[in-house]
PyMOL Python script that loads the backbone (N, CA, C, O; Angstrom):
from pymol import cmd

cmd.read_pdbstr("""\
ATOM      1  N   UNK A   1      11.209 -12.637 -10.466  1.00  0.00           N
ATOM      2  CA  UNK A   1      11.768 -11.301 -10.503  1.00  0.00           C
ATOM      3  C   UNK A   1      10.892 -10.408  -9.632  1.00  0.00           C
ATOM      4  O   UNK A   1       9.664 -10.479  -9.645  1.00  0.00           O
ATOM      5  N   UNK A   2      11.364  -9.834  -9.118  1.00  0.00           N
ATOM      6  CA  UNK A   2      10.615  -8.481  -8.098  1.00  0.00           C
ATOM      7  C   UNK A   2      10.444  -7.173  -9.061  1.00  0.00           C
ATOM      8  O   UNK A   2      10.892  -7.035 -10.199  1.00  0.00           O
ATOM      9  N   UNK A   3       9.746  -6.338  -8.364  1.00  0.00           N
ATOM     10  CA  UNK A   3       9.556  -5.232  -9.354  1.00  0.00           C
ATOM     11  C   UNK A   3      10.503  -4.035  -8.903  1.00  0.00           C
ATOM     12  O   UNK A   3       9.964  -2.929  -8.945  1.00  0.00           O
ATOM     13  N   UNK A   4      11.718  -4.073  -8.512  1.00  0.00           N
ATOM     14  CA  UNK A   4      12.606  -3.553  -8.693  1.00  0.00           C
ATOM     15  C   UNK A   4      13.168  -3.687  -9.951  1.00  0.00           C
ATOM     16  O   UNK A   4      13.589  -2.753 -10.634  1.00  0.00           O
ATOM     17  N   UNK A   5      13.170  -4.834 -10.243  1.00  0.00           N
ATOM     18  CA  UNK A   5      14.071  -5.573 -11.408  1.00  0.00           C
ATOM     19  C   UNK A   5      13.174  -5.247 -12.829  1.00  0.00           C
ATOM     20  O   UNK A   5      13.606  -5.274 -13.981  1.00  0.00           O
ATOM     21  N   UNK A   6      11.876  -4.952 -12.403  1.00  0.00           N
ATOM     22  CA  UNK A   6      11.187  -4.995 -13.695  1.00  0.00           C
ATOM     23  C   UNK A   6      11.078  -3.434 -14.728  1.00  0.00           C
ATOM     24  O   UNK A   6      10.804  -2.338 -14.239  1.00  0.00           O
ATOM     25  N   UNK A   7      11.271  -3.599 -15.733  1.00  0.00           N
ATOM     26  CA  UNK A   7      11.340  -2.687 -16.871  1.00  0.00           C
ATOM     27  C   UNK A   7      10.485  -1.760 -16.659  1.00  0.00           C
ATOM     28  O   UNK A   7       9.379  -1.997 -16.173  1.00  0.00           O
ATOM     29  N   UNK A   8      10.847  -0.696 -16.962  1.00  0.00           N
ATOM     30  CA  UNK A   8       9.403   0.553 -16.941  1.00  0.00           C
ATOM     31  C   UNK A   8       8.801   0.432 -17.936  1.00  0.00           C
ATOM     32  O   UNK A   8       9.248   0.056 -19.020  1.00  0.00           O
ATOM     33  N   UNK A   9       7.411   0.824 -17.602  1.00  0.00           N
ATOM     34  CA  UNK A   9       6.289   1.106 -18.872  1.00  0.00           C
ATOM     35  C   UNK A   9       5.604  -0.270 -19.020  1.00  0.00           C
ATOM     36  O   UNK A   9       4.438  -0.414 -19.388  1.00  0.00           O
ATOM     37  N   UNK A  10       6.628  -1.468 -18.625  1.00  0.00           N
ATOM     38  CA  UNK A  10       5.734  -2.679 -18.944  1.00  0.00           C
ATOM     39  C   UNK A  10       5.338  -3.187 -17.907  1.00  0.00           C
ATOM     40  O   UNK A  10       5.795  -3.131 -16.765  1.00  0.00           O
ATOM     41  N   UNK A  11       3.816  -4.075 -18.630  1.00  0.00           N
ATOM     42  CA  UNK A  11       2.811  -4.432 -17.838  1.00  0.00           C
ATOM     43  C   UNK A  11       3.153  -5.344 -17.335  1.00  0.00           C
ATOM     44  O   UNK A  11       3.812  -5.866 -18.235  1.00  0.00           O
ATOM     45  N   UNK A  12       3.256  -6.480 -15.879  1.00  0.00           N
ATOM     46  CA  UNK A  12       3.670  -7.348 -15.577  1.00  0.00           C
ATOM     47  C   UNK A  12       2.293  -7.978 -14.456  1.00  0.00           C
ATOM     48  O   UNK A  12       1.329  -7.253 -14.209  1.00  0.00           O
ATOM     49  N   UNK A  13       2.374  -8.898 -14.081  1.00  0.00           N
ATOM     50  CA  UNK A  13       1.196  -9.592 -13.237  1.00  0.00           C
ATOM     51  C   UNK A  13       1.563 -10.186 -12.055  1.00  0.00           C
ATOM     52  O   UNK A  13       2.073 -11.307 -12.064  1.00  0.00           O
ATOM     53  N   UNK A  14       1.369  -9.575 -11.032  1.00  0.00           N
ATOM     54  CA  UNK A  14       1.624 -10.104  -9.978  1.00  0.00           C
ATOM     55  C   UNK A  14       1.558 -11.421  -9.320  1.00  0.00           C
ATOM     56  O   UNK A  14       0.541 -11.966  -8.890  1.00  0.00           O
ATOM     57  N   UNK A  15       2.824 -11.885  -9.295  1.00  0.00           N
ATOM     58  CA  UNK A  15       3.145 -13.584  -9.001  1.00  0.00           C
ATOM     59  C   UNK A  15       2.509 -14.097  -7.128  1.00  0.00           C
ATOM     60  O   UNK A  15       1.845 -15.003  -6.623  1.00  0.00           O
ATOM     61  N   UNK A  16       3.105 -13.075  -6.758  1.00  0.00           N
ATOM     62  CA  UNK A  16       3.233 -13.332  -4.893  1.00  0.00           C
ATOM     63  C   UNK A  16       3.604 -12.140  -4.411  1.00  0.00           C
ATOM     64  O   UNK A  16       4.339 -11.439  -5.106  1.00  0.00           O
ATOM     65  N   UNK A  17       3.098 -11.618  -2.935  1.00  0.00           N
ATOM     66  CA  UNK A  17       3.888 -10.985  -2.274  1.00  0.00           C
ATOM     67  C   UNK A  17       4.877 -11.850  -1.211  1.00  0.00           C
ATOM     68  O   UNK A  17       4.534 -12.914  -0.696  1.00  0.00           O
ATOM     69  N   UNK A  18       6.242 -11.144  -0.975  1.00  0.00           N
ATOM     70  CA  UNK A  18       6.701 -12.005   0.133  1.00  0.00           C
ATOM     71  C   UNK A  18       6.667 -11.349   1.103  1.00  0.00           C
ATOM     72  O   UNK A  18       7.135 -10.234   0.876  1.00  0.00           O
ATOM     73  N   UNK A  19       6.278 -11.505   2.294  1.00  0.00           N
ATOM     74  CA  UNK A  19       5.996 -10.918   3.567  1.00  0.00           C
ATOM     75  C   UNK A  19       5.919 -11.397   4.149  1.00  0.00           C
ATOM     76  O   UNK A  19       5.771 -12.614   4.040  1.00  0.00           O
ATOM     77  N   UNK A  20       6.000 -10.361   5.829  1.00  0.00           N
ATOM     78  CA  UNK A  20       5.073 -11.495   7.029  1.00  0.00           C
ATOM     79  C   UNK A  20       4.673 -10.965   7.681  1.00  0.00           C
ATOM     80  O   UNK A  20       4.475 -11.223   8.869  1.00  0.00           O
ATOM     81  N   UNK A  21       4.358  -9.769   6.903  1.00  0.00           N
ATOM     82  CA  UNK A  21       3.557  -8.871   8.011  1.00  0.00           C
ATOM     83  C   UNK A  21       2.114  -8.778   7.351  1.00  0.00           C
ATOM     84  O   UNK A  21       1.794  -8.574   6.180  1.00  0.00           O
ATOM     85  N   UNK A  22       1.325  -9.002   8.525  1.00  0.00           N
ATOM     86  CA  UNK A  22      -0.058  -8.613   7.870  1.00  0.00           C
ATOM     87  C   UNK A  22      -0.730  -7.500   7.478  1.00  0.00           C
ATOM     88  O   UNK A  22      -1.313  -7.305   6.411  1.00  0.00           O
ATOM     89  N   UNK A  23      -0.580  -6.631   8.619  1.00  0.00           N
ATOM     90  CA  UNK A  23      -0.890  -5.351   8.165  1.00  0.00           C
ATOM     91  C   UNK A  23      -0.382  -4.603   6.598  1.00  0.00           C
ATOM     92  O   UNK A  23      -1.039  -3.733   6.026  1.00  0.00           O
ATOM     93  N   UNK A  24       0.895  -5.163   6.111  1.00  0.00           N
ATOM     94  CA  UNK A  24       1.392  -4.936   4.985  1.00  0.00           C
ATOM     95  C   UNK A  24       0.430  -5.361   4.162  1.00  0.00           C
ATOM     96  O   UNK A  24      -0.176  -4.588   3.421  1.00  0.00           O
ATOM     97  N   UNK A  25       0.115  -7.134   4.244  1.00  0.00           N
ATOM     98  CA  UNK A  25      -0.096  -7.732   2.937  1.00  0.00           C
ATOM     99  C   UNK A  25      -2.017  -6.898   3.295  1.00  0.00           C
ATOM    100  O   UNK A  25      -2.496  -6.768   2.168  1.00  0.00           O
ATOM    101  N   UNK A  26      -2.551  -6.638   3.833  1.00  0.00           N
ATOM    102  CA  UNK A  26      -3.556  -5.767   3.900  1.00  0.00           C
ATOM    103  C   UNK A  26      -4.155  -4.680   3.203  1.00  0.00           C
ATOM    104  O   UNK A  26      -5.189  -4.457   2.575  1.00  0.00           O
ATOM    105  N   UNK A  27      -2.816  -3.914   3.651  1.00  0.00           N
ATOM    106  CA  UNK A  27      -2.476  -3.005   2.711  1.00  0.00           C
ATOM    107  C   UNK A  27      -2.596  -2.591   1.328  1.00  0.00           C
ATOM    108  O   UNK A  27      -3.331  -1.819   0.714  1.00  0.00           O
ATOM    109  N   UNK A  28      -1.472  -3.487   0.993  1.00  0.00           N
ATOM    110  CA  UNK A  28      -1.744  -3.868  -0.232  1.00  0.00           C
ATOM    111  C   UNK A  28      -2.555  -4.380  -0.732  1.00  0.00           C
ATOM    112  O   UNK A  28      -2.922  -3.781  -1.743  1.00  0.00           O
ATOM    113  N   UNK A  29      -2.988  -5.118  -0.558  1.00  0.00           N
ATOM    114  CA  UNK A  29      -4.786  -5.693  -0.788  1.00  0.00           C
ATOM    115  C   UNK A  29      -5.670  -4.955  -0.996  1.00  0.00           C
ATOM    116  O   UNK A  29      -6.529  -5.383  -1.767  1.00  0.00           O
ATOM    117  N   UNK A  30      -5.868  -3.523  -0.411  1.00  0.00           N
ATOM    118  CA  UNK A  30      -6.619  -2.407  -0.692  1.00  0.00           C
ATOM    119  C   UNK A  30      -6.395  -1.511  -1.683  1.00  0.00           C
ATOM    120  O   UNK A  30      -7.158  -0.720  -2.237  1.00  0.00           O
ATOM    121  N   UNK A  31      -5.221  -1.748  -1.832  1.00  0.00           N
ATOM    122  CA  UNK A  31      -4.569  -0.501  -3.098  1.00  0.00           C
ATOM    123  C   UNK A  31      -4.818  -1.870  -4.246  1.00  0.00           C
ATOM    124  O   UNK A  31      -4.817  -1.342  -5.358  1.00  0.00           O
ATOM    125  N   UNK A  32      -4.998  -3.185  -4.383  1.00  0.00           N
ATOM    126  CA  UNK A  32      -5.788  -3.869  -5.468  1.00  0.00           C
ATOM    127  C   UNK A  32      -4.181  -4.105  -5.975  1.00  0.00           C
ATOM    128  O   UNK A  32      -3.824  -4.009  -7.149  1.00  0.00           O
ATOM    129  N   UNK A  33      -3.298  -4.434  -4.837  1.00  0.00           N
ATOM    130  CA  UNK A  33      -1.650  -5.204  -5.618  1.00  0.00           C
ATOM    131  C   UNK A  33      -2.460  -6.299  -4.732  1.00  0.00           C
ATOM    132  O   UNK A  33      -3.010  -6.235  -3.632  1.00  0.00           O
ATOM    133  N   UNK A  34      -2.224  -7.746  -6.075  1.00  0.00           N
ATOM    134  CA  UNK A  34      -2.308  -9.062  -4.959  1.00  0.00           C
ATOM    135  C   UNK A  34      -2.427  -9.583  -6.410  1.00  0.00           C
ATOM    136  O   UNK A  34      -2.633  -8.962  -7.453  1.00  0.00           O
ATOM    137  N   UNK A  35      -2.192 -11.240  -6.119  1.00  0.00           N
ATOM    138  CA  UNK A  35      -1.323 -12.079  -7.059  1.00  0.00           C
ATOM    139  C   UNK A  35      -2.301 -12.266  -8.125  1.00  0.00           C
ATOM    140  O   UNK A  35      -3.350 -12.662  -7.617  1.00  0.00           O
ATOM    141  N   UNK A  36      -2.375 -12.175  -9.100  1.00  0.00           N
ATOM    142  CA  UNK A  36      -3.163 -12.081 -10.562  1.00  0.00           C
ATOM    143  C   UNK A  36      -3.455 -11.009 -11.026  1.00  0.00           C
ATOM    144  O   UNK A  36      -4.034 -11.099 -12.109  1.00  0.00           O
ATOM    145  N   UNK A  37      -3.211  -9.478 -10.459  1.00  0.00           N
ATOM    146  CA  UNK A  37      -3.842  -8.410 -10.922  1.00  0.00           C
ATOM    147  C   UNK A  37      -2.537  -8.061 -11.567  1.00  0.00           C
ATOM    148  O   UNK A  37      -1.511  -8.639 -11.209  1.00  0.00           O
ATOM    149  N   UNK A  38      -2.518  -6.851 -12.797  1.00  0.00           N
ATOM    150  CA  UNK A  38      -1.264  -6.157 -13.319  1.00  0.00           C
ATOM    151  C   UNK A  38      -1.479  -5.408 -12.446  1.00  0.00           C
ATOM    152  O   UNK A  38      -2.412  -5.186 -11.674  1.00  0.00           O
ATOM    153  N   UNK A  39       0.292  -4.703 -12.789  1.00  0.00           N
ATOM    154  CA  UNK A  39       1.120  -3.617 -12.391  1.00  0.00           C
ATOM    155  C   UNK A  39       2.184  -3.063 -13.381  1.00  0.00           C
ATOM    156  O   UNK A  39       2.936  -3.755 -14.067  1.00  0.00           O
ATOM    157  N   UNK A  40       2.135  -1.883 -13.352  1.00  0.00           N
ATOM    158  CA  UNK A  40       3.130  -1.268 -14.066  1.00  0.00           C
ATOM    159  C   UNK A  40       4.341  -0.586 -13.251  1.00  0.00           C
ATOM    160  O   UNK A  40       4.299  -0.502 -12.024  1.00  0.00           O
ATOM    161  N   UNK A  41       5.419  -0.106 -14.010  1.00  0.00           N
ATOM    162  CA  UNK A  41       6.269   0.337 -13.061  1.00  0.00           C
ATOM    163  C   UNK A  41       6.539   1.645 -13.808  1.00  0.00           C
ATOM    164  O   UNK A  41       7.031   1.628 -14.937  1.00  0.00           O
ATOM    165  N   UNK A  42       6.173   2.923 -13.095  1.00  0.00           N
ATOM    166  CA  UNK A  42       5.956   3.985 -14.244  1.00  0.00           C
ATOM    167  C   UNK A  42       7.201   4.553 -14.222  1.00  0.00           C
ATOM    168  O   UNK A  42       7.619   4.955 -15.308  1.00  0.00           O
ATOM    169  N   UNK A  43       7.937   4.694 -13.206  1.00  0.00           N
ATOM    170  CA  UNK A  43       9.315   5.643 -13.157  1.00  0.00           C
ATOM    171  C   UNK A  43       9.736   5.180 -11.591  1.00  0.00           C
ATOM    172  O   UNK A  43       9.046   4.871 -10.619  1.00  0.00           O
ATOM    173  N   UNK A  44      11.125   5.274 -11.792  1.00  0.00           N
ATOM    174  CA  UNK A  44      11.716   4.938 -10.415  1.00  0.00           C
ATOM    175  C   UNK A  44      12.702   6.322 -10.195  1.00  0.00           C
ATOM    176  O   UNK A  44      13.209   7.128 -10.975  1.00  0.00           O
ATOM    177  N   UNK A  45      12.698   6.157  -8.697  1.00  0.00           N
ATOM    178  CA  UNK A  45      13.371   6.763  -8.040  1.00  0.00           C
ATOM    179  C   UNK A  45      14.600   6.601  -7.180  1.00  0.00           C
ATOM    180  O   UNK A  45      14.409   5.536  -6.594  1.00  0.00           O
ATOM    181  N   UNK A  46      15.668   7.055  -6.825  1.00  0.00           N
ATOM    182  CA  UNK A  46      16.511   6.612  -5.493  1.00  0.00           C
ATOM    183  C   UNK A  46      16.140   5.587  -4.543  1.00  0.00           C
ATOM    184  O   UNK A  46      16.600   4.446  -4.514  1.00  0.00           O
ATOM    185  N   UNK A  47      15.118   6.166  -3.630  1.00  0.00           N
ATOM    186  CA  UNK A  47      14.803   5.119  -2.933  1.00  0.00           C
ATOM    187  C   UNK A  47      13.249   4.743  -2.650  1.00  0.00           C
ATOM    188  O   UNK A  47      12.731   4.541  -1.552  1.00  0.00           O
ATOM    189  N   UNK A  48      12.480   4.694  -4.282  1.00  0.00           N
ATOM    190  CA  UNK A  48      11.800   4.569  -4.324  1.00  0.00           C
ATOM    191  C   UNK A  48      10.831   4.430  -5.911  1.00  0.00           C
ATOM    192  O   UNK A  48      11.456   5.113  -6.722  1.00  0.00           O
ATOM    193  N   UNK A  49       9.881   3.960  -6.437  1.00  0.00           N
ATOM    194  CA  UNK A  49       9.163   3.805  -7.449  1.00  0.00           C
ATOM    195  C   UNK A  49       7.558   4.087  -7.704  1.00  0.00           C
ATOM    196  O   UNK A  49       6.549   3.829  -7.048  1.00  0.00           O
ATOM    197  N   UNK A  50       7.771   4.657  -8.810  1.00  0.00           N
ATOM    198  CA  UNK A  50       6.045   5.098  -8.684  1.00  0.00           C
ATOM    199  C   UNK A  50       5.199   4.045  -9.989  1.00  0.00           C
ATOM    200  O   UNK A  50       5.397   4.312 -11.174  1.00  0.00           O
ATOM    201  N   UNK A  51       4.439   3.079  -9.656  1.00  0.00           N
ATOM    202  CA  UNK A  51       3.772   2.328 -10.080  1.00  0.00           C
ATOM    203  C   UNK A  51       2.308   2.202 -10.370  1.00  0.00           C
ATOM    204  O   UNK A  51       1.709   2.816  -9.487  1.00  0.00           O
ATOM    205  N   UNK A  52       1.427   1.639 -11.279  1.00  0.00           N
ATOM    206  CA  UNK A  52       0.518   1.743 -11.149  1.00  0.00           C
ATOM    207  C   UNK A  52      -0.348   0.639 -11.280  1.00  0.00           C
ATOM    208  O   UNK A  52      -0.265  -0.015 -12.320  1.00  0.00           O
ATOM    209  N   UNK A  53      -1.478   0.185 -10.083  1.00  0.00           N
ATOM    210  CA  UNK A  53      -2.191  -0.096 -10.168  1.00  0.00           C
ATOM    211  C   UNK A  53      -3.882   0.093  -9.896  1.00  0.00           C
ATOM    212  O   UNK A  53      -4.582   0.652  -9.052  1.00  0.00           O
ATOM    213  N   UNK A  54      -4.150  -0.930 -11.452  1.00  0.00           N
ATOM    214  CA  UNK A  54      -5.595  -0.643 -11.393  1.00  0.00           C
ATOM    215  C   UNK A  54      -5.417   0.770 -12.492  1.00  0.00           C
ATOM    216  O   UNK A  54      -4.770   1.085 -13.490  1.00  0.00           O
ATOM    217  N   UNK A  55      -6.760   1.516 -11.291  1.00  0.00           N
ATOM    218  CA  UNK A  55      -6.449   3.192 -12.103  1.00  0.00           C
ATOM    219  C   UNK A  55      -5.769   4.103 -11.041  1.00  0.00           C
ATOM    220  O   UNK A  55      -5.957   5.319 -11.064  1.00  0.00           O
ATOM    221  N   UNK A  56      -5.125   3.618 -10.282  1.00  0.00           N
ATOM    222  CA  UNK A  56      -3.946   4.334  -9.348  1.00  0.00           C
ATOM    223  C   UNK A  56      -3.116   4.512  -9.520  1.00  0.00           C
ATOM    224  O   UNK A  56      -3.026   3.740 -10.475  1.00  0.00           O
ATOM    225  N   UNK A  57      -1.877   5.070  -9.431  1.00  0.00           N
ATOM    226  CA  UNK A  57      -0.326   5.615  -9.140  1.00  0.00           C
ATOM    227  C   UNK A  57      -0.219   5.842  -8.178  1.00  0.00           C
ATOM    228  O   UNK A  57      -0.886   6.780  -7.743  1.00  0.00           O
ATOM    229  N   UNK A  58       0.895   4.942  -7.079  1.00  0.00           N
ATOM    230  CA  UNK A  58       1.166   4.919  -5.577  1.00  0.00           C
ATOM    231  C   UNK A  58       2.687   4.906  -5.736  1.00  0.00           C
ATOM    232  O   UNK A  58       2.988   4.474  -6.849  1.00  0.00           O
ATOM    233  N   UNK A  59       3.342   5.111  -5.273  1.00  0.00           N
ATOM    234  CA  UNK A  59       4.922   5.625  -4.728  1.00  0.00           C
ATOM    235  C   UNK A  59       5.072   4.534  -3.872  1.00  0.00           C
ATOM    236  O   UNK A  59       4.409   4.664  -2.844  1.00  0.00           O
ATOM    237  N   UNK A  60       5.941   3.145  -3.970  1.00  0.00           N
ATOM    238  CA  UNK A  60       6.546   2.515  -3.119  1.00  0.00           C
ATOM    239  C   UNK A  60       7.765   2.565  -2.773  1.00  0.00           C
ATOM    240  O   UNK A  60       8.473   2.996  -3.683  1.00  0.00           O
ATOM    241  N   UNK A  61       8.402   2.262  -1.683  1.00  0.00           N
ATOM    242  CA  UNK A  61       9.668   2.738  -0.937  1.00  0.00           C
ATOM    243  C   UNK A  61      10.284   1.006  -2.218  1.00  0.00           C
ATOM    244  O   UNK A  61       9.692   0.465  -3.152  1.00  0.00           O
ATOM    245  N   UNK A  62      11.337   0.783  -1.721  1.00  0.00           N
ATOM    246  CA  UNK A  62      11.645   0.355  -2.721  1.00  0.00           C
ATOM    247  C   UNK A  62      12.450  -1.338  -1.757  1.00  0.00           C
ATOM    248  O   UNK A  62      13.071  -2.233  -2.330  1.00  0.00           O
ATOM    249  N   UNK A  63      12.221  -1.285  -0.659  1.00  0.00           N
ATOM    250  CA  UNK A  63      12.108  -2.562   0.620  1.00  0.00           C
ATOM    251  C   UNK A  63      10.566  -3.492   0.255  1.00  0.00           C
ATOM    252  O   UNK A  63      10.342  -4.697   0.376  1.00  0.00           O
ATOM    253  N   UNK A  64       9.459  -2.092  -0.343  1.00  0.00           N
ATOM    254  CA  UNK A  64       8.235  -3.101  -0.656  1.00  0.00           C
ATOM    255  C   UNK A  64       8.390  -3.368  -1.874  1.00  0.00           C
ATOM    256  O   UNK A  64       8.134  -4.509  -2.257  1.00  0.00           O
ATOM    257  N   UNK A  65       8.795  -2.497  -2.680  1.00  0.00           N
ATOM    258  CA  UNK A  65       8.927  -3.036  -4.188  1.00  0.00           C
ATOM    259  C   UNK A  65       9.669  -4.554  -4.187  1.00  0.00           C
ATOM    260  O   UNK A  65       9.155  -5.495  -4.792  1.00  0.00           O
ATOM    261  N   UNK A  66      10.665  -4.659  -3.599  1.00  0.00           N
ATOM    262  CA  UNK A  66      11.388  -6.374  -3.334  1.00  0.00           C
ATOM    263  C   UNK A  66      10.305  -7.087  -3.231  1.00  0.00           C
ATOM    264  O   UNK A  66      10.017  -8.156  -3.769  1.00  0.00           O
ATOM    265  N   UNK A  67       9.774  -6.487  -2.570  1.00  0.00           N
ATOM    266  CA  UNK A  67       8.587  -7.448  -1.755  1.00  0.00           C
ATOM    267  C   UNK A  67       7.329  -8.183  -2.734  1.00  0.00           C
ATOM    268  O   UNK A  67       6.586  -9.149  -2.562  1.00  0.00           O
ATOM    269  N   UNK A  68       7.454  -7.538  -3.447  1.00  0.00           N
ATOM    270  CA  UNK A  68       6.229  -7.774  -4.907  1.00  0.00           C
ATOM    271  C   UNK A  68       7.135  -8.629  -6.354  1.00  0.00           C
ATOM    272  O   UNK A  68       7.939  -8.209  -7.186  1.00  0.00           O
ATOM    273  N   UNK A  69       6.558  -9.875  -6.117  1.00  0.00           N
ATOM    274  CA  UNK A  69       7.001 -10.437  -7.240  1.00  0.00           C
ATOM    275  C   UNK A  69       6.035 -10.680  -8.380  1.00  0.00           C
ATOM    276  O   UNK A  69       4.837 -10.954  -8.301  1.00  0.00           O
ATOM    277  N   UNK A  70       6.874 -10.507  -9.574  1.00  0.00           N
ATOM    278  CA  UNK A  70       5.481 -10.437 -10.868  1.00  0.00           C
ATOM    279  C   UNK A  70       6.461 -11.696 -11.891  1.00  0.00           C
ATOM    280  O   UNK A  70       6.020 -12.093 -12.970  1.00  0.00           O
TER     281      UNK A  70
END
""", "prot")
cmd.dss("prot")
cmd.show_as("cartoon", "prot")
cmd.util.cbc("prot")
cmd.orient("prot")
């Protein structure tokens, strides 16, 4: 399941990203999304979701949210 699909409020653990871009999976790597860490999904938006990891809350467009499987 991607974290589009995933329930708000609950904690889920990041399975894989799918990508192929590096600079992305980089990215993300710095904001501390990468496969074993949780994530929450705090509230979604139109075309987009605000999630949290770690002790962050970041706003993903919702093309990367697909992109994150837990």
């Amino acid at each position: 399941m991607n974290l589009r699909q995933a329930e708000e409020g609950k904690e889920y653990i990041v399975q894989r990203i799918e990508t192929n871009d590096e600079e992305l999976d980089a990215f993300l790597f710095s904001l501390g999304c990468y496969s074993g860490e949780p994530i929450t999904v705090i509230s979604r938006r139109k075309k987009s979701c605000v999630v949290s990891i770690k002790d962050g809350r970041y706003n993903i467009d919702n093309d990367l949210a697909e992109a994150i499987i837990v």
